[in-house]
N, C-alpha and C positions, 0 to 999 in steps of 0.2 A: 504494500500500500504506500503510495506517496501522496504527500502534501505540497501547495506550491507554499513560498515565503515572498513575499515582497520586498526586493531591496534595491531601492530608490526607484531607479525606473525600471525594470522588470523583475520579471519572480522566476524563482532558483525553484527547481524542480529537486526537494530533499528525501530521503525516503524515512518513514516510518518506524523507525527503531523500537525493537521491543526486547524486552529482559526477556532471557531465556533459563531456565531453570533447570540447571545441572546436575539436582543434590540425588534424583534418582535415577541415574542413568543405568545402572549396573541394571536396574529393576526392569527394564528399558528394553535393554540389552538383551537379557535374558529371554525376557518375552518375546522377543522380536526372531532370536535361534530359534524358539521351540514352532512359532509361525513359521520360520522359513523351512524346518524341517519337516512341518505338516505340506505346504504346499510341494516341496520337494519328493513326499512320499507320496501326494498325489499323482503327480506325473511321472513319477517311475511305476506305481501299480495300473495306472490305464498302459505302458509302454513296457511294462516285466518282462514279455519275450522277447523285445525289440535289441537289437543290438546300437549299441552307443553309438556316435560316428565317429570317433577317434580312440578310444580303447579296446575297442574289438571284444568286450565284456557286452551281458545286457544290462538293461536299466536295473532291474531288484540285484546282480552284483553289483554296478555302479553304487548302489544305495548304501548298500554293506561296506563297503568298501570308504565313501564318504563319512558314515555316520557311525559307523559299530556297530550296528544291531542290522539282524538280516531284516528285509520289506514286511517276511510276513510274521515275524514276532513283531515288530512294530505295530503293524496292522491288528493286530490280536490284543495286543496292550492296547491301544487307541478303542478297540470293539469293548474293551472290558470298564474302560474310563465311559466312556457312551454311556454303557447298557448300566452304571452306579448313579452316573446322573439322573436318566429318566427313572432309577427307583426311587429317589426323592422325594 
């Protein structure tokens, strides 16, 4: 967002400065792997038999391989987290 300033005879086109709040970033952080690890798992389980295009592995070893745990314990952990939610 900018604001314009007037000084003297025309206005300076300034931007909008805002404080940014760094104190939880780790919290952040953390959250932000555990999404990028879900959408990650997403597109390797639609593409599991598919082969990479530059490791010559397929996508659920690619996953393994990235993350330490194989697609389909993943995926079994993720079903088990679900199915505790909707008992709720």
């Amino acid at each position: 967002m900018f604001y314009a300033r007037q000084n003297k005879t025309n206005f300076i086109i300034m931007p909008d400065w805002k404080m940014v709040d760094f104190s939880n970033w780790e919290e952040k952080y953390n959250r932000d792997q555990v999404d990028r690890r879900l959408h990650f798992a997403r597109f390797c389980w639609v593409h599991r038999n598919d082969m990479t295009p530059t490791k010559g592995v397929t996508w659920g070893e690619r996953f393994e391989e990235m993350e330490g745990i194989s697609l389909n314990d993943y995926a079994r952990e993720r079903m088990k987290e679900r199915n505790q939610k909707g008992k709720k």
